[in-house]
C-alpha positions as a Markdown table, in Angstrom:
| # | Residue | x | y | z |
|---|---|---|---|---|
| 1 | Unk | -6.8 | -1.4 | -33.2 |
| 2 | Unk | -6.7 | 0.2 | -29.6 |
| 3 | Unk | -3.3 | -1.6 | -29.2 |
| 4 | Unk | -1.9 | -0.5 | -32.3 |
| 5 | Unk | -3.1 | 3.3 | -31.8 |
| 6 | Unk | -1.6 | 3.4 | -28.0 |
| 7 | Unk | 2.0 | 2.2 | -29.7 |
| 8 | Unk | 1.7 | 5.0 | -32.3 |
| 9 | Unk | 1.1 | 7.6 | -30.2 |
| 10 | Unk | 4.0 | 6.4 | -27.5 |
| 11 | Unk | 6.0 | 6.7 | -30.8 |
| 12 | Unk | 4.9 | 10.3 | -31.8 |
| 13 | Unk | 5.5 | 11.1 | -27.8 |
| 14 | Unk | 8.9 | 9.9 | -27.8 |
| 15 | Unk | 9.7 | 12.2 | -31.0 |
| 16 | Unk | 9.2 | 14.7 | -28.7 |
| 17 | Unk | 11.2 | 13.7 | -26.1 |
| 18 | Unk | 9.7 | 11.8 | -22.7 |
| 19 | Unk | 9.2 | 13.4 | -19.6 |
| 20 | Unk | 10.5 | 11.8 | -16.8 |
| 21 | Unk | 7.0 | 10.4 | -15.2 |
| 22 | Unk | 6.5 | 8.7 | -18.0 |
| 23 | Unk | 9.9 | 7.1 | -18.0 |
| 24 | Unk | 9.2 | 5.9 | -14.5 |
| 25 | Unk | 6.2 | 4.3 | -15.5 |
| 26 | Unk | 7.8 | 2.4 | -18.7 |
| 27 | Unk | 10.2 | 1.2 | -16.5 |
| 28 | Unk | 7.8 | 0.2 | -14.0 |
| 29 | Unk | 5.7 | -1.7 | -16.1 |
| 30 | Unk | 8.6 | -3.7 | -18.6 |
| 31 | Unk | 11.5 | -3.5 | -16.6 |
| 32 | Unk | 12.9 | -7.3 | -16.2 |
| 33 | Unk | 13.5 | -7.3 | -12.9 |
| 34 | Unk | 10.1 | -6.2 | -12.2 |
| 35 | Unk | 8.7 | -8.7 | -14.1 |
| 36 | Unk | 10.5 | -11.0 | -12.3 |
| 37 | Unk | 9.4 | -9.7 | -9.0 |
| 38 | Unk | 5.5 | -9.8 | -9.9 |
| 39 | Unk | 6.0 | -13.4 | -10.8 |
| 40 | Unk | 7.5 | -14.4 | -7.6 |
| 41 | Unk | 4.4 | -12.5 | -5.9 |
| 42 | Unk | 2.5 | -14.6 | -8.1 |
| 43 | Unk | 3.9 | -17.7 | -6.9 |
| 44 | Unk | 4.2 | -16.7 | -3.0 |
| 45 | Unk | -0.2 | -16.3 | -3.7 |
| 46 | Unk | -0.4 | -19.7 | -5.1 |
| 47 | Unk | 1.9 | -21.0 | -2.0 |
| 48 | Unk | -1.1 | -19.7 | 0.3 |
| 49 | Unk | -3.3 | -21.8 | -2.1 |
| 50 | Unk | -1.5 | -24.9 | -1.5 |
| 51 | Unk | -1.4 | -24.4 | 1.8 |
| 52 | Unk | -5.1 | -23.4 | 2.0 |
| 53 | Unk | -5.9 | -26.8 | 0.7 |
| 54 | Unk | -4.7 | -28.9 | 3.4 |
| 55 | Unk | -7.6 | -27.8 | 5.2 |
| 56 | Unk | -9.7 | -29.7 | 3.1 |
| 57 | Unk | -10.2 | -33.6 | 2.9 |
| 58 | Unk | -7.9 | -35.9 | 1.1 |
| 59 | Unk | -9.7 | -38.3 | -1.0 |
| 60 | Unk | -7.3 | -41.6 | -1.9 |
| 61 | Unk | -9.1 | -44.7 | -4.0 |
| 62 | Unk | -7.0 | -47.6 | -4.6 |
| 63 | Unk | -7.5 | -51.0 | -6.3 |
| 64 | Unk | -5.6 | -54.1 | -5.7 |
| 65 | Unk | -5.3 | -57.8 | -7.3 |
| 66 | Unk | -4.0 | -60.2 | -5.2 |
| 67 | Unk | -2.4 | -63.7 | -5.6 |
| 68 | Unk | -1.9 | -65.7 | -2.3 |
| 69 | Unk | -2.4 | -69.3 | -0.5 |
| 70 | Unk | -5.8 | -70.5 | -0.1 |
| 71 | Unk | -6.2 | -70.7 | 3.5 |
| 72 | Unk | -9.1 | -73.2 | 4.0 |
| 73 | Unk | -10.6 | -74.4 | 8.0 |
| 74 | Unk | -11.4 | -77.5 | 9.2 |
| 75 | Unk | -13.7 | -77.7 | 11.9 |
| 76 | Unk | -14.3 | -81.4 | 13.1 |
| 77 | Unk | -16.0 | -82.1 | 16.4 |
| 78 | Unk | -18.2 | -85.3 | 17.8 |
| 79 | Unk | -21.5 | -83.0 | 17.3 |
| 80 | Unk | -20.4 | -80.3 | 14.7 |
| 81 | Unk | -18.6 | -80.6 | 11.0 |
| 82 | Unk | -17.3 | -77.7 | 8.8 |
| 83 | Unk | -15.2 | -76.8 | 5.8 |
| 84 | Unk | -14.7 | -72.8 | 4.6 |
| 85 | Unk | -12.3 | -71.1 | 3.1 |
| 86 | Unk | -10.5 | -68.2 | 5.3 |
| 87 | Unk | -9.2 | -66.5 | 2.6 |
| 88 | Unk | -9.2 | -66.9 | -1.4 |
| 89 | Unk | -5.9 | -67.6 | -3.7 |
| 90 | Unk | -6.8 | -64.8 | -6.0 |
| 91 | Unk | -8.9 | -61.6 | -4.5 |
| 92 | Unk | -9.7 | -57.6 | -5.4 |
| 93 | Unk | -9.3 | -55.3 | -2.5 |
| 94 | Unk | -10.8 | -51.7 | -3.7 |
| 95 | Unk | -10.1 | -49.4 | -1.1 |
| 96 | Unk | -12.1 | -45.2 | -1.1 |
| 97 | Unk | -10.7 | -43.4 | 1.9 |
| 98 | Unk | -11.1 | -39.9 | 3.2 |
| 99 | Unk | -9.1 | -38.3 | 5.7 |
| 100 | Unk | -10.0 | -34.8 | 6.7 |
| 101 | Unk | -7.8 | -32.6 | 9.6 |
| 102 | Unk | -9.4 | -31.7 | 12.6 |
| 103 | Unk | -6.8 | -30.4 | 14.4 |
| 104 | Unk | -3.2 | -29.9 | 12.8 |
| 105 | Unk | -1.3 | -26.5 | 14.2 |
| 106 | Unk | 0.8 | -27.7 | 11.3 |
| 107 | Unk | -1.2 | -26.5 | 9.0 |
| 108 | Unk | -2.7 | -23.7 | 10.4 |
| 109 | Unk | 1.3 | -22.5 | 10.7 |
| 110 | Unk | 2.3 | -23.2 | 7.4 |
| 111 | Unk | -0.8 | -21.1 | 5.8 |
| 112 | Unk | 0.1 | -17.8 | 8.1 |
| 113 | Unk | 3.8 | -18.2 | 7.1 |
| 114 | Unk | 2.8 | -18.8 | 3.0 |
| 115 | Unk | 0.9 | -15.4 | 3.7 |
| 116 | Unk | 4.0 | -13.7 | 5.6 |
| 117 | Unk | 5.8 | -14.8 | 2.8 |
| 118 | Unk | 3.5 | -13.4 | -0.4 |
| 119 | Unk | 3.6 | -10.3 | 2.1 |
| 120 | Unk | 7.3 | -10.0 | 1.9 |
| 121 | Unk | 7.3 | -10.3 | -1.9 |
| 122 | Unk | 4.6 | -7.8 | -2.0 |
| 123 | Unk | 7.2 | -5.2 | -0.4 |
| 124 | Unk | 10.3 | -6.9 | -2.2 |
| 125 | Unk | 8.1 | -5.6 | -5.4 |
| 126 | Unk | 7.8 | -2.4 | -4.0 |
| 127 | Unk | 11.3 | -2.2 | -2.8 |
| 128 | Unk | 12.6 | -3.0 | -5.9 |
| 129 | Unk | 9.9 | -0.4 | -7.5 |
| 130 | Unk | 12.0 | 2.5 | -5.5 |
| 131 | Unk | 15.3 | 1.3 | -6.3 |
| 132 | Unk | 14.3 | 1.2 | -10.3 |
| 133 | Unk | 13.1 | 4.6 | -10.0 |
| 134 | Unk | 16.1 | 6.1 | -8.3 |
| 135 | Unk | 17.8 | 4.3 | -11.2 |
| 136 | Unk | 15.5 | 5.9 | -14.1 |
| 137 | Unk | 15.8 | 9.2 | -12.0 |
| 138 | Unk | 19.6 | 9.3 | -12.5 |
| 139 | Unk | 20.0 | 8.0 | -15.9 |
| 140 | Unk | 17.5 | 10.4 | -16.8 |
| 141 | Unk | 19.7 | 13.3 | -14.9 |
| 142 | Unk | 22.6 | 12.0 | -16.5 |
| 143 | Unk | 21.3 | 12.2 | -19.7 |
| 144 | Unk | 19.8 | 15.8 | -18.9 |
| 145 | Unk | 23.7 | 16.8 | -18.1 |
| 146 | Unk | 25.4 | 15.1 | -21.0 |
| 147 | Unk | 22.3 | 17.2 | -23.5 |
| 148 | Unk | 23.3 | 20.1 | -21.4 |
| 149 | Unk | 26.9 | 19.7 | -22.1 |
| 150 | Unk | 26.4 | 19.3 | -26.1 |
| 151 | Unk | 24.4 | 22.4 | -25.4 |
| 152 | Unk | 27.2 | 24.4 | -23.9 |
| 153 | Unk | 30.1 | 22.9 | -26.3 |
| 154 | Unk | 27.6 | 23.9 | -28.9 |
| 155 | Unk | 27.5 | 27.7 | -27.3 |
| 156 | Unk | 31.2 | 27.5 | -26.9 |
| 157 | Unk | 32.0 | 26.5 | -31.0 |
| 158 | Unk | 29.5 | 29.5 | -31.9 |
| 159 | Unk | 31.7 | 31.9 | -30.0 |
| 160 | Unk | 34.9 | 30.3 | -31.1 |
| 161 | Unk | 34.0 | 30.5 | -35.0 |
| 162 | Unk | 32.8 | 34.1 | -34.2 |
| 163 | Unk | 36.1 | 35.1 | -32.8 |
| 164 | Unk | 37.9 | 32.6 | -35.5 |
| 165 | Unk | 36.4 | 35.4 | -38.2 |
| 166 | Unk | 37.1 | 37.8 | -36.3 |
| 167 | Unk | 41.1 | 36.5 | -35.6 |
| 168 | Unk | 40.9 | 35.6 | -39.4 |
| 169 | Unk | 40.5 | 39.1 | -40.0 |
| 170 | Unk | 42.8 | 41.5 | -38.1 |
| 171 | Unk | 45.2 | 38.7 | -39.4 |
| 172 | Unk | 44.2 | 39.7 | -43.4 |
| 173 | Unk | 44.6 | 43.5 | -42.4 |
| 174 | Unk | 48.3 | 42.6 | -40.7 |
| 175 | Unk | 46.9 | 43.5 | -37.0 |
| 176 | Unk | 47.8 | 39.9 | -35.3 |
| 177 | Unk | 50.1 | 37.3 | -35.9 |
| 178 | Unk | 49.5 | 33.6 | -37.6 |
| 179 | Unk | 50.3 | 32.5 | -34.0 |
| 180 | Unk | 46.9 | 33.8 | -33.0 |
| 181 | Unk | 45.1 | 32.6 | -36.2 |
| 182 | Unk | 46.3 | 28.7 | -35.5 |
| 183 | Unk | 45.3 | 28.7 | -31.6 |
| 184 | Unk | 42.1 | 30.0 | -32.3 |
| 185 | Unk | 41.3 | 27.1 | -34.7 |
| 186 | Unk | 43.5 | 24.4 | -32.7 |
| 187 | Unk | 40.8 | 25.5 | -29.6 |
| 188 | Unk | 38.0 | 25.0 | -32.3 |
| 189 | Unk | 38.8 | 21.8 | -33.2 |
| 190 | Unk | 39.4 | 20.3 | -29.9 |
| 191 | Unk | 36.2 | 21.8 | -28.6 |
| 192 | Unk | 34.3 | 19.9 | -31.7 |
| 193 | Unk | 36.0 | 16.8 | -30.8 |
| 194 | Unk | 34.5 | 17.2 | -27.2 |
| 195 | Unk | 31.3 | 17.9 | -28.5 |
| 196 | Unk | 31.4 | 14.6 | -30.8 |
| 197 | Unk | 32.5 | 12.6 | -27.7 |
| 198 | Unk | 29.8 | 14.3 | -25.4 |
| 199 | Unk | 27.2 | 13.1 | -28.2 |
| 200 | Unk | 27.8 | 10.2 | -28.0 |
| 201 | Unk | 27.8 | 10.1 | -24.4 |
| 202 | Unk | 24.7 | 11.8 | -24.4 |
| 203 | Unk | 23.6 | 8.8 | -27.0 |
| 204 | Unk | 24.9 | 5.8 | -24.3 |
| 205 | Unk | 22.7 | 7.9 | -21.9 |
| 206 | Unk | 19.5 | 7.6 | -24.2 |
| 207 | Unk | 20.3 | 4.0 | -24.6 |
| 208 | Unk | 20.5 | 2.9 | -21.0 |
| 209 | Unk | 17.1 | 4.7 | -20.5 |
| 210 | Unk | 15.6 | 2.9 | -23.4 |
| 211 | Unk | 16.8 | -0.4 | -21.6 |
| 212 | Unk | 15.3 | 0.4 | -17.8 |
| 213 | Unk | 12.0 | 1.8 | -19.6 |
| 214 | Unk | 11.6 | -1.0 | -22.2 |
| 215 | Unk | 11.1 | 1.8 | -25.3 |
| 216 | Unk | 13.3 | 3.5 | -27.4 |
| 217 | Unk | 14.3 | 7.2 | -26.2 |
| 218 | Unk | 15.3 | 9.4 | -28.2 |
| 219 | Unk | 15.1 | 12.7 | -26.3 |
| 220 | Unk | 14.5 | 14.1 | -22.7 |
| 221 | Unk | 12.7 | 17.0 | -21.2 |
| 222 | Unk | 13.4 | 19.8 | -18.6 |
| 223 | Unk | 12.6 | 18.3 | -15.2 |
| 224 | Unk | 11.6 | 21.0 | -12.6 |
| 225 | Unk | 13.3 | 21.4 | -9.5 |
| 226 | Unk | 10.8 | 20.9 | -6.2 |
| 227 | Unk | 10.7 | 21.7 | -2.8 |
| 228 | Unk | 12.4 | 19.0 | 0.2 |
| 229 | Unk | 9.5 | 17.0 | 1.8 |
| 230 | Unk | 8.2 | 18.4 | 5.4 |
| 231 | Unk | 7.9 | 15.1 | 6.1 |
| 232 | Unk | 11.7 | 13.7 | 6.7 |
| 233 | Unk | 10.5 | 10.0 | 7.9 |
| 234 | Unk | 12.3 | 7.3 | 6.9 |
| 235 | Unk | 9.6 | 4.7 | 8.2 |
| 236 | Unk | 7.9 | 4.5 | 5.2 |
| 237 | Unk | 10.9 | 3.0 | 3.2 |
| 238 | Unk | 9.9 | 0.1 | 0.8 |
| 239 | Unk | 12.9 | -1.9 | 2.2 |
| 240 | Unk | 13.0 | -0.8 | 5.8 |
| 241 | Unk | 9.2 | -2.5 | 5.2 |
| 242 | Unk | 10.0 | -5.3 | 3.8 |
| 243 | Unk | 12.8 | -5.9 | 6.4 |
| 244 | Unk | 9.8 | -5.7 | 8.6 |
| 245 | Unk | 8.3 | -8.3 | 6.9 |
| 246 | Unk | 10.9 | -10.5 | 6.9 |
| 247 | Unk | 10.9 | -10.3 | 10.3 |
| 248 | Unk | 7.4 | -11.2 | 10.5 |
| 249 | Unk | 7.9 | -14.3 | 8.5 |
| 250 | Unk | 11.0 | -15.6 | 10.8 |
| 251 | Unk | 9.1 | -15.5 | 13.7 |
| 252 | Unk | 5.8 | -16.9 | 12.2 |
| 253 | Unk | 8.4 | -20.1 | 10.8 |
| 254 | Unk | 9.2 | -20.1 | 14.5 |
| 255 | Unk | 5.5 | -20.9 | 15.4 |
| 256 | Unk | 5.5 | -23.4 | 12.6 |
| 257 | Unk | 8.6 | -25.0 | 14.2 |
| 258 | Unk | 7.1 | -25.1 | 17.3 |
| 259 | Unk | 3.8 | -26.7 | 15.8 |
| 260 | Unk | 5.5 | -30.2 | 15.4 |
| 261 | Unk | 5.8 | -30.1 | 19.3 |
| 262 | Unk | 1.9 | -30.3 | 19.5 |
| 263 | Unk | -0.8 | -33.4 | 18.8 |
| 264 | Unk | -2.8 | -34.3 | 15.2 |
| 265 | Unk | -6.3 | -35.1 | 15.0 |
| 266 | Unk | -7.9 | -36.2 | 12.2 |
| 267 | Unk | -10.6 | -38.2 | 11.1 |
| 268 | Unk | -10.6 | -41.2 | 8.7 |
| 269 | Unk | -13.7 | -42.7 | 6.5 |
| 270 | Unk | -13.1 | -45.8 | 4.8 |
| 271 | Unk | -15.2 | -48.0 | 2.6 |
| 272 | Unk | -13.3 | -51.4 | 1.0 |
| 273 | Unk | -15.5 | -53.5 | -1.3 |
| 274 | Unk | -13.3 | -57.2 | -1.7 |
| 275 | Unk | -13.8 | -61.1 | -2.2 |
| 276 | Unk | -10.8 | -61.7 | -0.2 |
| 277 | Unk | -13.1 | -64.4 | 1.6 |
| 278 | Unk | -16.4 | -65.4 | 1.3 |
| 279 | Unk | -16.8 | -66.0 | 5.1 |
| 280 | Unk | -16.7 | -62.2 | 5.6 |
| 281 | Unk | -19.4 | -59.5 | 3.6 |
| 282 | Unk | -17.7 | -58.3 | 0.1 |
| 283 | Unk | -18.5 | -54.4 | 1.5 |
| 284 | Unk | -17.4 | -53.0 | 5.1 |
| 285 | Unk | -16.5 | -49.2 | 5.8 |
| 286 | Unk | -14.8 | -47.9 | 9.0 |
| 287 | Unk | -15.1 | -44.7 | 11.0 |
| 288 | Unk | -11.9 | -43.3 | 13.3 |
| 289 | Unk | -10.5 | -40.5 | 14.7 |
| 290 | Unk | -7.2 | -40.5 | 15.4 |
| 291 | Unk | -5.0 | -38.5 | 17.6 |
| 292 | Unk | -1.3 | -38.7 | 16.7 |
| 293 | Unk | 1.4 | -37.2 | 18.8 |
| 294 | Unk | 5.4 | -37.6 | 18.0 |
| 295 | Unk | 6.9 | -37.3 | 21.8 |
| 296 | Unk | 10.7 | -37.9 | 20.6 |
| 297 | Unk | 12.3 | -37.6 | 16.9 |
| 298 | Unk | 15.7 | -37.9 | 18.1 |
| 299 | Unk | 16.1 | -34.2 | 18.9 |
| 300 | Unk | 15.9 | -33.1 | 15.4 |
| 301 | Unk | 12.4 | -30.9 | 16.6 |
| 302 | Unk | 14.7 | -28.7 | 19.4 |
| 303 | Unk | 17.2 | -28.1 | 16.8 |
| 304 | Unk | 15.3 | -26.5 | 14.3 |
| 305 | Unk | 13.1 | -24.5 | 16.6 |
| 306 | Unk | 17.1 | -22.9 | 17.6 |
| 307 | Unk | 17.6 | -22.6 | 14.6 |
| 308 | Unk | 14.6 | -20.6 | 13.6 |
| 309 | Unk | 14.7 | -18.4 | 16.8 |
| 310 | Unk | 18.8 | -17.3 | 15.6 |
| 311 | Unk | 16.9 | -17.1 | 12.2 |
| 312 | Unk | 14.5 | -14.5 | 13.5 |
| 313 | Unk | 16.8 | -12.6 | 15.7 |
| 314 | Unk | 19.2 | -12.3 | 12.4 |
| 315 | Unk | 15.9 | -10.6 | 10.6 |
| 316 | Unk | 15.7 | -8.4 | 13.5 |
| 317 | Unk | 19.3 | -7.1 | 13.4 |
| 318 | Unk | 19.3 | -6.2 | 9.6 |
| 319 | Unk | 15.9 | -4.3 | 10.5 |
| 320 | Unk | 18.0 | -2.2 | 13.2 |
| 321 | Unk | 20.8 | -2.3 | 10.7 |
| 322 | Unk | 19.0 | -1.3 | 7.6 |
| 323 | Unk | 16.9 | 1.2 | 9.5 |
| 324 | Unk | 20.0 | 3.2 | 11.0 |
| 325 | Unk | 21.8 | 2.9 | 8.1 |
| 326 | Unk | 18.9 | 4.8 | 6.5 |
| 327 | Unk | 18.9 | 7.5 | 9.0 |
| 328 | Unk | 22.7 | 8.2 | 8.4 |
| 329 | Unk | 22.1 | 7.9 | 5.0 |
| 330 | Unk | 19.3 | 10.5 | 5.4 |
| 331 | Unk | 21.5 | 12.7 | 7.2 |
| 332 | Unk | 24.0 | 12.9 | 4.6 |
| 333 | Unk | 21.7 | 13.7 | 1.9 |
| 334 | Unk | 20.4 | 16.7 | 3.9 |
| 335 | Unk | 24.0 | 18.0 | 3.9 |
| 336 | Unk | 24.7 | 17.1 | 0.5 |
| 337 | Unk | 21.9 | 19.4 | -0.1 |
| 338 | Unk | 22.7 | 22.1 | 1.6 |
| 339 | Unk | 25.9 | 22.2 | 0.2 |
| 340 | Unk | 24.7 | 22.2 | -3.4 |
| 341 | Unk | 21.8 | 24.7 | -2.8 |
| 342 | Unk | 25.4 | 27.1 | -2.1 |
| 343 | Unk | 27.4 | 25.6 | -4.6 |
| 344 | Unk | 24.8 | 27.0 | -7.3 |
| 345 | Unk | 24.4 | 30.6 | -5.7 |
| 346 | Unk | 28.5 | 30.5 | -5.8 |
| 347 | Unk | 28.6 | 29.1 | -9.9 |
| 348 | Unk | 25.7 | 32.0 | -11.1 |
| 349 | Unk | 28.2 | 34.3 | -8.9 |
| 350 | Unk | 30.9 | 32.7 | -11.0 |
| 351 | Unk | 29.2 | 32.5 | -14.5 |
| 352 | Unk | 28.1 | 36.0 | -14.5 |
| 353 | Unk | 31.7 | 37.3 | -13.6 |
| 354 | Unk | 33.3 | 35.1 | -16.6 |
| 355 | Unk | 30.6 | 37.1 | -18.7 |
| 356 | Unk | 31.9 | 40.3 | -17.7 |
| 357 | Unk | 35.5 | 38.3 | -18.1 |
| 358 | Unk | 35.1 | 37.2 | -21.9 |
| 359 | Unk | 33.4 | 40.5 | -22.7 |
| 360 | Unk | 36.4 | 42.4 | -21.4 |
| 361 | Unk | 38.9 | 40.1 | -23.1 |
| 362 | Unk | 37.0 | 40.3 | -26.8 |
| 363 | Unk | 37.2 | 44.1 | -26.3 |
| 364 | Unk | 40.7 | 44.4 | -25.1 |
| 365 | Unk | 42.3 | 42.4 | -28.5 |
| 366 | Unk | 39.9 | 43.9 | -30.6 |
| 367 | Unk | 41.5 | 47.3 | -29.5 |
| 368 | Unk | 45.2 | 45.5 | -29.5 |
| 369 | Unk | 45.2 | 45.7 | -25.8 |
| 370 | Unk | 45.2 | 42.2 | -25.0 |
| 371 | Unk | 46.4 | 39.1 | -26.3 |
| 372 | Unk | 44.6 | 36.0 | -28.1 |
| 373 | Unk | 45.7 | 33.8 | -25.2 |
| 374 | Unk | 43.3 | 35.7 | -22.8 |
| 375 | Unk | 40.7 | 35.6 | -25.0 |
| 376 | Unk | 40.9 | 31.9 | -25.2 |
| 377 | Unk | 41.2 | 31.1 | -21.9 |
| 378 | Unk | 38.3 | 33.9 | -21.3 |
| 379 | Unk | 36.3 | 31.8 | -22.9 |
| 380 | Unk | 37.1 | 28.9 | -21.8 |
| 381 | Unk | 36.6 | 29.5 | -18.2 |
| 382 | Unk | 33.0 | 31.0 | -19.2 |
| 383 | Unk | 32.4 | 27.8 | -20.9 |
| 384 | Unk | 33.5 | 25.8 | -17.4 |
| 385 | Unk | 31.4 | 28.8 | -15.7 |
| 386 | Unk | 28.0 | 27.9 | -17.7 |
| 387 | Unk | 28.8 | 23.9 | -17.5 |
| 388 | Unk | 29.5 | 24.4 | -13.7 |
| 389 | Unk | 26.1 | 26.0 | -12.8 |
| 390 | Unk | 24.3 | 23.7 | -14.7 |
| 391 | Unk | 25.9 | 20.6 | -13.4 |
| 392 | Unk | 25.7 | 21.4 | -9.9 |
| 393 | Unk | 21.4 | 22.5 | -10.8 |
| 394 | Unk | 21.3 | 18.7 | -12.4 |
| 395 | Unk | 23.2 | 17.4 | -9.1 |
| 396 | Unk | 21.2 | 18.8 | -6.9 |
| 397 | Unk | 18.0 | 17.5 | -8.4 |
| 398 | Unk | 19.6 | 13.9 | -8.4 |
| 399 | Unk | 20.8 | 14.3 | -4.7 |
| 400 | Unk | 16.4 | 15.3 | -3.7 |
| 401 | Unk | 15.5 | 11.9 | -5.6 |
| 402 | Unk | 18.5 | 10.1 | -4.1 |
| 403 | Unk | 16.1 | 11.8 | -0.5 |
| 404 | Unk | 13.0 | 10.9 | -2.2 |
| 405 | Unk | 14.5 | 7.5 | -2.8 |
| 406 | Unk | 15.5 | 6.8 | 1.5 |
| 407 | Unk | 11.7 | 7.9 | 2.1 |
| 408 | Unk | 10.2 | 5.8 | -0.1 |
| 409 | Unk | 8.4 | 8.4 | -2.7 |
């Protein structure tokens, strides 16, 4: 009931449009990829499991029928005479042995680099987390400009059918020309074939949204602008951190490699139960330690510790890499901003002269002092003037997540 009243109200919130937090957290939570990435996590957690358990002692039972020779001895001395059999044609061996580590750096290795590894997963989730939110972030803005366009064309065909009737009229009283009556509604029609297209732009926007969040969108809000971080730190980067990681993990496989160089110690318990002959007693058990140490595998060792060093100084270098990359990145953004935060003082500038501009022009060829050419273009550039500002506002926004994005918020 719970379930089914949570999904009724997401349905009654999405009538209304979804904000852009809760598009995030759709996305978030039902995204593929993410999904994906949580069950990798998943695995990497079991991997420390498995590895966890060679700690632990290995228990083996076996059971085995034999069919052999009967070996029988003779014994035949002056002042001694015997006959027994050494061992049967036909005999059980049952074998219960456990072998428990006491000292394997193997081990011990391979259970810090299964935890190095769930680590890097951990921050591959949240890597990927950022990057699917600077994704829903400018779908979302994309959508926000394509509604604002379908706004303005919207604006734009009211003002064109108002002058059309206006046009439409001077032209019934014999004051213009059929010249001006047919660009006037030539203009009107290409401006409603914009708007059709920009719908269904604005639609393909909605759509991609649905797909990163998981539920179907039909409108978006307003998002407010906010304030550039004090903090301008790129340290805290989900990737940069999981670059880390991976460095951690190369060099923790390079103490694994290095492992095999060292001894193993381990003790054995075993108890066998057989009638292999009946000189010897049916049950016997045996206790042992035993140290094992590989002094020469053919070189194969040396190889692959190489190899994991140029393994770990690779990690390192797309740390640097990644991490500089970010700081140019970071740099560029700033000025992107900058430049924008102008850009929209010089479009209201702009917008509120094409005002003036289409208010003159309607005036002037409602008085005969100007023609329906100005008008239109008048217009026109008023409509580029309003489209202009809010682009740039949209932009703007989109460029500070692209900054929240290289800090890792």
């Amino acid at each position: 009931m719970g379930k089914l009243l949570k999904t009724f109200l997401i349905a009654v919130g999405l009538t209304f449009g979804i904000t852009l937090q809760e598009a995030e957290k759709y996305a978030l939570e039902n995204f593929f990829e993410v999904q994906k990435k949580k069950e990798e996590v998943k695995k990497a957690k079991d991997e420390i499991y498995r590895a966890l358990s060679e700690l632990f002692p290995r228990i083996d039972l076996t059971y085995s029928y034999f069919f052999a020779k009967k070996q029988d001895i003779n014994i035949n001395t002056p002042f001694f005479l015997a006959n027994f059999t050494l061992i049967n044609d036909n005999f059980y061996r049952t074998n219960f042995l456990i072998t428990q580590n006491i000292f394997n750096p193997i081990v011990l290795s391979s259970i810090k680099v299964a935890r190095a590894n769930k680590n890097l997963k951990n921050s591959e989730l949240e890597a990927l987390k950022n990057e699917i939110k600077l994704k829903v972030r400018k779908t979302y803005i994309t959508a926000l400009k394509l509604r604002a366009t379908v706004q303005i064309l919207k604006k734009q065909i009211k003002r064109l059918e108002e002058h059309y009737k206006n046009v439409k009229a001077l032209y019934e009283e014999g004051y213009v020309a059929l010249k001006d009556l047919l660009e006037t509604k030539v203009k009107l029609y290409e401006v409603k074939n914009q708007l059709s297209q920009a719908k269904a732009n604005y639609q393909k926007a909605l759509d991609m949204l649905s797909f990163l969040t998981g539920v179907s969108i039909e409108e978006v809000e307003e998002v407010q602008d906010f304030p550039i971080p004090t903090n301008i730190d790129v340290s805290q980067n989900p990737k940069l951190t999981a670059l880390n990681e991976a460095v951690h993990l190369a060099r923790t496989y390079v103490d694994l490699v290095t492992s095999y160089f060292y001894p193993v110690i381990d003790l054995t318990v075993l108890y066998q139960r057989t009638n292999e002959s009946p000189s010897l007693p049916k049950d016997r058990y045996f206790i042992s330690i035993n140290f094992k140490w590989n002094l020469f595998s053919g070189g194969k060792r040396i190889f692959e510790l190489r190899k994991a060093q140029r393994n770990l100084k690779i990690a390192q270098f797309e740390y640097l890499k990644e991490k500089n990359l970010l700081r140019t990145e970071l740099k560029g953004i700033l000025r992107d901003i900058k430049v924008l935060q102008e850009e929209i003082k010089t479009a209201k500038v702009r917008l509120l002269e094409a005002k003036e501009h289409y208010r003159l022009a309607i005036e002037k060829y409602k008085n005969g002092l100007g023609t329906n050419a100005e008008v239109l273009d008048a217009e026109a550039y008023l409509t580029s003037a309003e489209q202009e500002l809010k682009i740039k506002k949209y932009e703007l926004l989109s460029t500070k997540f692209k900054l929240l994005e290289v800090l890792g918020r």
